[in-house]
C-alpha positions in Angstrom: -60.8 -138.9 -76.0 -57.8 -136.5 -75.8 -56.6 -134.1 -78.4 -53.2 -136.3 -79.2 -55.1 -139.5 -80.0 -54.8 -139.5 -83.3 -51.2 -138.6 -83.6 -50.4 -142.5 -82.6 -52.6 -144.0 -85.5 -54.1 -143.5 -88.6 -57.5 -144.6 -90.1 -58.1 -144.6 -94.0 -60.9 -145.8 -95.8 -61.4 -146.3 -99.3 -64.9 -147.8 -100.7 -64.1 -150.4 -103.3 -66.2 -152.0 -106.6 -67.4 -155.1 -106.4 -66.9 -157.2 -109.9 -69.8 -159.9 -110.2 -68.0 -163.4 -110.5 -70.4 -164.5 -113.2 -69.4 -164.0 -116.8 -72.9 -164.5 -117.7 -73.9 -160.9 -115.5 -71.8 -158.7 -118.0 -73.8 -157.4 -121.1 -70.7 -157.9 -122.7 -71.5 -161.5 -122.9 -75.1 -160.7 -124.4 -73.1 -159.3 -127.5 -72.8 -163.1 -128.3 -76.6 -164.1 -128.3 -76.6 -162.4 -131.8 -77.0 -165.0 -134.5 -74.6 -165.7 -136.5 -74.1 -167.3 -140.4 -72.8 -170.7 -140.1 -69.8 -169.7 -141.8 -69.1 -167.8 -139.0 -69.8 -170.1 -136.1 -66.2 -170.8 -135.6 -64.9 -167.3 -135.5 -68.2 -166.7 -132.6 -67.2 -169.6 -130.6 -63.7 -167.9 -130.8 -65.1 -164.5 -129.7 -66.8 -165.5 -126.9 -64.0 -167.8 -125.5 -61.3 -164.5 -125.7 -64.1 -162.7 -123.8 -65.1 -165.1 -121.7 -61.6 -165.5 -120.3 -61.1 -161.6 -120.1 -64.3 -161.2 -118.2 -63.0 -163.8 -115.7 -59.7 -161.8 -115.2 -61.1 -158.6 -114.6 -63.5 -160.1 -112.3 -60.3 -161.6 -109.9 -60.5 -157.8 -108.3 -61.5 -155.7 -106.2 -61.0 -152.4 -107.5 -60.7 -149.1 -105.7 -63.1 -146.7 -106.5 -63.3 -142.8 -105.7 -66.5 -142.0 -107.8 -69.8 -143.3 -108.6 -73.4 -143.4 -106.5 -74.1 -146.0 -104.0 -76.7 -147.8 -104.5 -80.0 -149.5 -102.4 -79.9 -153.5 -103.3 -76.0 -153.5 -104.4 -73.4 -154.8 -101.8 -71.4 -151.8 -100.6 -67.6 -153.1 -99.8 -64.5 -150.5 -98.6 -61.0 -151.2 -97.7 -60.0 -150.3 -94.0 -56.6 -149.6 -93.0 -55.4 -148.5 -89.7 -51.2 -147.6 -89.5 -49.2 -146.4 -87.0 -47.0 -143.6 -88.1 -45.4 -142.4 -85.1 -42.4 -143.6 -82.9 -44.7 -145.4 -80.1 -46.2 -148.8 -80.2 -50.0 -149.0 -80.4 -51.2 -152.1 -77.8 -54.6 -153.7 -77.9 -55.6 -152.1 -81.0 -59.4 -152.4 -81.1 -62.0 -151.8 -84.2 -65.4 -151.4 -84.9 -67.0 -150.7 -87.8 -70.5 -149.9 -87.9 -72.9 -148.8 -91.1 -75.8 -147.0 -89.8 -79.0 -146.5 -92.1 -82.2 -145.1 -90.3 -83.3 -146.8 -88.0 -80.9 -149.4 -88.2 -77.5 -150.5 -87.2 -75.4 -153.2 -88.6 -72.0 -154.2 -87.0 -69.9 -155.4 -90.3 -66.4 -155.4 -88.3 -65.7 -155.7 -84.5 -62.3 -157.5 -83.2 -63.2 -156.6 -79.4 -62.7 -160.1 -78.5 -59.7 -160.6 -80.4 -57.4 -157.5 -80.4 -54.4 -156.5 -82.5 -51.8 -157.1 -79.6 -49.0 -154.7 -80.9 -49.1 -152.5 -83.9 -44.9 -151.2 -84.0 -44.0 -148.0 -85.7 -44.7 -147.7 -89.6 -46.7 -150.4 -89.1 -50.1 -151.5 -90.0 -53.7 -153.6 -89.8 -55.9 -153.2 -92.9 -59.5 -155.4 -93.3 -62.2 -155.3 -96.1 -65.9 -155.0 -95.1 -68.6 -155.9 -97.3 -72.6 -155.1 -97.0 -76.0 -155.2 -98.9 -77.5 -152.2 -98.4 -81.2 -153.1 -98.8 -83.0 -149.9 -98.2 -82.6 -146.2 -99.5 -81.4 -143.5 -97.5 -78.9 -141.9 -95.4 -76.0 -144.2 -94.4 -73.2 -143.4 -92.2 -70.4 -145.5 -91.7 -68.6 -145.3 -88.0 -65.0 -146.5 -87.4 -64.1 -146.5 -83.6 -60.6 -147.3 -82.8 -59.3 -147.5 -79.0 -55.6 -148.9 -78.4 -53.3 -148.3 -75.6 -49.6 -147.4 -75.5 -46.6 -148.2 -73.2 -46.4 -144.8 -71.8 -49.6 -144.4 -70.1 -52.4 -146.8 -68.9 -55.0 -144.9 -70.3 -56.9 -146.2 -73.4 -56.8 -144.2 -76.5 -60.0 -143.9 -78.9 -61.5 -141.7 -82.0 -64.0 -142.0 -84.2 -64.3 -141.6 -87.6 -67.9 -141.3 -89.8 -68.3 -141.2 -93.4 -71.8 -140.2 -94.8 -73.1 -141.1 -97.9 -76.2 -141.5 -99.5 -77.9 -144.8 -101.1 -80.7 -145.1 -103.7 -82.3 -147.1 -106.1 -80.8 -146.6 -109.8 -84.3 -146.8 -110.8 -87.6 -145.3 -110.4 -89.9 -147.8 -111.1 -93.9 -147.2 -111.9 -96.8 -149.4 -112.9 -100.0 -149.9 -114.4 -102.5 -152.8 -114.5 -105.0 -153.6 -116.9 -107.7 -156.1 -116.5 -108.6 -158.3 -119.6 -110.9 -161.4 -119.3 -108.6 -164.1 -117.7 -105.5 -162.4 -117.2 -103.9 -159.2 -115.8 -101.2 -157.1 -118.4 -98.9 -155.2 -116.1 -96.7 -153.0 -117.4 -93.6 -152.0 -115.1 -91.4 -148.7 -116.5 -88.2 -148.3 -115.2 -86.6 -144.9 -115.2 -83.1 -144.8 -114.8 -82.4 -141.9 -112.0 -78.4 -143.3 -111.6 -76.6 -140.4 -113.7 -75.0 -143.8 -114.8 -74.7 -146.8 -116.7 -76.5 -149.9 -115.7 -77.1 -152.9 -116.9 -80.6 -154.3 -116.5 -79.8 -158.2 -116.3 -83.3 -159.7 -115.0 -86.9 -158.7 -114.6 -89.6 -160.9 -113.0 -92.3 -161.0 -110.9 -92.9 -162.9 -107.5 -96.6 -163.6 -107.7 -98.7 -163.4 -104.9 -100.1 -167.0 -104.0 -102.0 -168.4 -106.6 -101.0 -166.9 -109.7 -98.7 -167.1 -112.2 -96.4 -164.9 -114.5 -95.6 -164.7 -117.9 -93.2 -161.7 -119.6 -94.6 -161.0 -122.7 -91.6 -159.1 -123.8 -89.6 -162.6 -124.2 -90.3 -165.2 -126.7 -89.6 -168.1 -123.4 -90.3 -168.8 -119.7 -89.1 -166.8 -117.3 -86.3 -169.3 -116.8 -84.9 -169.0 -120.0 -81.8 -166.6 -120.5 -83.8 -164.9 -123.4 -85.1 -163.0 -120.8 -81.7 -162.0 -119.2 -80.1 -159.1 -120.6 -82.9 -157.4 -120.9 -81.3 -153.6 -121.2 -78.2 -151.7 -120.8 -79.7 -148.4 -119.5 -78.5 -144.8 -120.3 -78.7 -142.2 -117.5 -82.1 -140.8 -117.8 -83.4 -143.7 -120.2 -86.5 -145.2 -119.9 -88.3 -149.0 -120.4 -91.3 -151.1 -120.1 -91.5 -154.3 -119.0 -95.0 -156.5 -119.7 -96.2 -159.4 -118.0 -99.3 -161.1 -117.8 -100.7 -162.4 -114.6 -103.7 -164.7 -114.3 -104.5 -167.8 -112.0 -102.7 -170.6 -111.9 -105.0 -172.7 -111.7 -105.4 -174.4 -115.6 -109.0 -175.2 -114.7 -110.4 -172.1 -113.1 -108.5 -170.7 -116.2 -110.4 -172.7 -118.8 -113.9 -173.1 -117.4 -114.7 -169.8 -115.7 -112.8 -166.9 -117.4 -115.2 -164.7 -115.2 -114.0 -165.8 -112.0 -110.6 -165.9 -113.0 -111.2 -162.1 -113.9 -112.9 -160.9 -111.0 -110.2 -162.5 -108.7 -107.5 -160.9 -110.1 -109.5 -157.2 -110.0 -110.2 -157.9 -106.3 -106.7 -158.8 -104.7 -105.0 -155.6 -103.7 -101.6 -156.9 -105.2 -100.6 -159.6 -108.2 -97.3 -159.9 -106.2 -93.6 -158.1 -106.0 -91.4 -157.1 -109.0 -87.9 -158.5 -108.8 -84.9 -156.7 -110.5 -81.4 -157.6 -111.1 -78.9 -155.6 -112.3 -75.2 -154.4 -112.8 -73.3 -150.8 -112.4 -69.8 -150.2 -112.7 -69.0 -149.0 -108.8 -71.2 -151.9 -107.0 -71.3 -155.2 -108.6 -75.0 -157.1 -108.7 -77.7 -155.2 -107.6 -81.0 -156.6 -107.3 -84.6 -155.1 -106.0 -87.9 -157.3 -105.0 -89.5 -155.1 -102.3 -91.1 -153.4 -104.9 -95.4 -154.1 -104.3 -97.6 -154.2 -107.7 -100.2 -153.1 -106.0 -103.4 -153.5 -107.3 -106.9 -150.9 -106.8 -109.1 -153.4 -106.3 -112.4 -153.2 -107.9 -115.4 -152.0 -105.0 -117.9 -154.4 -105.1 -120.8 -152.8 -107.3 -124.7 -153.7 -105.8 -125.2 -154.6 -109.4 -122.9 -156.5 -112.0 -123.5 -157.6 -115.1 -120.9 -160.1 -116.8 -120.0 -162.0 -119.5 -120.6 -165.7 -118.6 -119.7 -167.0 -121.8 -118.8 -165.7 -125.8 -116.8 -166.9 -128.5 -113.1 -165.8 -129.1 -113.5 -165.5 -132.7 -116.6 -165.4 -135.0 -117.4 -164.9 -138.6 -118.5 -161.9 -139.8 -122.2 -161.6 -140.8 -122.6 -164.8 -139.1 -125.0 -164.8 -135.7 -123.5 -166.1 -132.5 -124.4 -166.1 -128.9 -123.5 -164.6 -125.7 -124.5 -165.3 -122.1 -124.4 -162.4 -119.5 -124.9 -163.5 -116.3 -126.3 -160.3 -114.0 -125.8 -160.3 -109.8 -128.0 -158.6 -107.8 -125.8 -158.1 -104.3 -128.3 -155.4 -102.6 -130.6 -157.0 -100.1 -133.7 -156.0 -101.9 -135.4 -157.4 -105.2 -134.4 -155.5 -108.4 -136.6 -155.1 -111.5 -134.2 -155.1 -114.2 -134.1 -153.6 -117.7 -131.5 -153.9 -120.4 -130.9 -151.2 -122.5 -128.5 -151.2 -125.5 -126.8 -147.7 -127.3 -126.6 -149.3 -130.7 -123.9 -146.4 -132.0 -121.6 -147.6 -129.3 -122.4 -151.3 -129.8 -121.2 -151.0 -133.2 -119.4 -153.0 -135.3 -121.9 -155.8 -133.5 -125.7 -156.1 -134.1 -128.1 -157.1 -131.7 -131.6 -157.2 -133.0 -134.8 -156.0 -130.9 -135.8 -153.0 -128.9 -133.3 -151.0 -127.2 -134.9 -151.9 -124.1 -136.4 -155.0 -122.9 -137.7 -155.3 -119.1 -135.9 -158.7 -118.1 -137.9 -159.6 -114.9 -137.2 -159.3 -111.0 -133.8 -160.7 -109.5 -134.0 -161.7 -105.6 -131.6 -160.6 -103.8 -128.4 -161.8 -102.8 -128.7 -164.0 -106.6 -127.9 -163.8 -109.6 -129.4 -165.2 -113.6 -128.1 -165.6 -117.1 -129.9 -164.4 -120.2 -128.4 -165.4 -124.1 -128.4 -163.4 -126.9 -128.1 -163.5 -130.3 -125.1 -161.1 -132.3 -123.4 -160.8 -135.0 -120.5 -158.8 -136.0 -120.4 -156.7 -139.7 -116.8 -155.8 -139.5 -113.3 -158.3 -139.5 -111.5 -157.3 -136.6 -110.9 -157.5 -133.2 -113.3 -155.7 -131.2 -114.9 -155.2 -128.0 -119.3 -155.1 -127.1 -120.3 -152.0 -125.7 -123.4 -150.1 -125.2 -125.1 -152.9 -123.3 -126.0 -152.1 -120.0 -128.5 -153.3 -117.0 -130.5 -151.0 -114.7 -132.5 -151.6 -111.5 -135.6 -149.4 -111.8 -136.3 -149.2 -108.5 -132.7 -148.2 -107.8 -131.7 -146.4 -111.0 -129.3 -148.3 -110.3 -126.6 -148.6 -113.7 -124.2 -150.7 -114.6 -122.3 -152.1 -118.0 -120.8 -154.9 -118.6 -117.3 -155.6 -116.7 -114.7 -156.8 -117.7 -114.6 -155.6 -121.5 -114.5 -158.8 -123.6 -112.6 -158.7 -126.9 -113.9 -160.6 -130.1 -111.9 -161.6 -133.4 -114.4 -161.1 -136.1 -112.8 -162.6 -140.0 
């Protein structure tokens, strides 16, 4: 490269927003969902026909931008213009644009093969690139530009680099909570964009054999109830819920313990899956995001409830079953023992400890019991648990069941 290369040609680069072509992505749109009197039905239809048809306007551009954040999951897109400003004529004008992001390199323009023969005096070449930028970090973006001109043989080049950072607009955190045939995740979304955006979609990809509900929507995931979801404030904060259990209806219905323990066990329910808008780069979406799960260790000694009602009547005497595994390779001689403070609202009557026999190992047994409840509500049994006394091995009862009492 010479010092007087770039006195033959020019290179500009301006980054440009990316409008979504779907009216439907714009909260705009959303304003419409809101019911209206039936008086008013004609004047809505109107309304959302006038916005409808200025949505699809503004979305004919692309529009240039000089401020905003870029952003991991959106599609980054520039305009590229190469002109010739002086008195020569630029031959074999070459360009190669290159966006380089940690270990990786992605070639988004190259016309090696096909050349710009002649690019004349106050003349120009200009091109639009377009990328997803899927992960966060560092990005530079290289222009390289080689021509040739009449009065020498030797081929002209520079370089140009632009660096910019990209990130997700939102810091996402979870939390998992087991109940007896389903998992309750809750996912909160910070927004960390100094900006506007538009939360259009939240889901979850489950991992292979389970299924998703959101409990925050009133419909499948499917339905556009669930679209629209929040238009986010920088620094603004919110939850989304789902529920996770197997999908499987029988293993569901018949065993609500295995269905529980399965679900405690897998080290993730599956990958959260986010869609959303900001002014500067269009539709953004996230899915590499893990809902990872702790999984339960195995205890030597478990105690479980096998089987309970949902719903009993107060003062009225109902049964449980709790089913007890012994997973040591040596016998246990086990005892139940019951706190009857913490066992309250429910009543179990006897001793607060009763020797229940020897339990081989590697096996497991089921005792019933007889309870009743003294207070309507919806409440939990604790204060029963099992010990091995040749172990002192202890152990409560897992997962917590919950009871309506009326």
């Amino acid at each position: 490269m010479t010092t007087d290369d770039r006195e033959y040609l020019s290179l500009k680069v301006m980054r440009l927003s990316q409008p979504s072509w779907d009216p439907q992505l714009w909260p705009l749109v959303a304003l419409n969902g809101i019911n209206h009197e039936d008086g008013d039905s004609r004047l809505a239809t109107a309304e959302e026909s006038i916005t409808t048809k200025w949505l699809e306007g503004a979305h004919a551009l692309l529009l240039p931008i000089t401020q905003g954040r870029v952003f991991s999951g959106e599609a980054f897109s520039a305009y590229i213009n190469i002109a010739n400003p002086s008195t020569t004529q630029a031959i074999n004008v070459k360009l190669k644009v290159e966006l380089l992001l940690g270990r990786s390199r992605s070639l988004l323009f190259d016309n090696s093969d096909d050349p710009i023969r002649s690019l004349d005096p106050d003349d120009s070449f200009d091109c639009t690139i377009v990328h997803h930028i899927q992960e966060s970090g560092t990005c530079m973006l290289v222009c390289s530009i080689s021509h040739y001109v009449a009065s020498s043989t030797e081929p002209k080049s520079f370089k140009k680099s632009f660096k910019f950072t990209a990130q997700s607009p939102f810091k996402v955190t979870h939390s998992i909570m087991h109940l007896q045939d389903k998992a309750v995740v809750e996912c909160v979304l910070h927004n960390v964009s100094q900006q506007f955006v538009f939360l259009n979609e939240a889901s979850v990809l489950c991992s292979e054999g389970l299924e998703c509900t959101r409990l925050d929507c009133a419909a499948p995931l499917s339905d556009s109830l669930c679209k629209g979801v929040f238009n986010f404030r920088p620094k603004d904060c919110f939850s989304v819920l789902f529920a996770i259990c197997p999908a499987t209806p029988q293993l569901r219905l018949e065993d609500i313990t295995k269905a529980s323990v399965l679900l405690q066990h897998l080290s993730s329910l599956g990958q959260l899956m986010l869609q959303w808008r900001t002014a500067s780069g269009g539709v953004g979406t996230l899915s590499d995001y893990l809902l990872t799960n702790e999984p339960t260790p195995m205890q030597p000694l478990e105690v479980r409830l096998a089987s309970f009602p949902p719903s009993v009547q107060v003062d009225c005497p109902f049964t449980i079953e709790l089913e007890i595994i012994n997973r040591m390779h040596t016998t246990s001689d086990l005892v139940l023992s019951v706190k009857f403070r913490e066992l309250e609202p429910f009543v179990l009557e006897g001793p607060s400890q009763l020797a229940l026999g020897c339990l081989g190992p590697q096996s497991s047994t089921k005792f019933t019991f007889e309870m009743q409840c003294l207070e309507p509500g919806f409440h939990s049994i604790r204060g029963i648990r099992v010990c091995d006394s040749k172990s002192q091995h202890s152990v409560g009862i897992s997962p917590p069941c919950h009871i309506l009492a009326f």
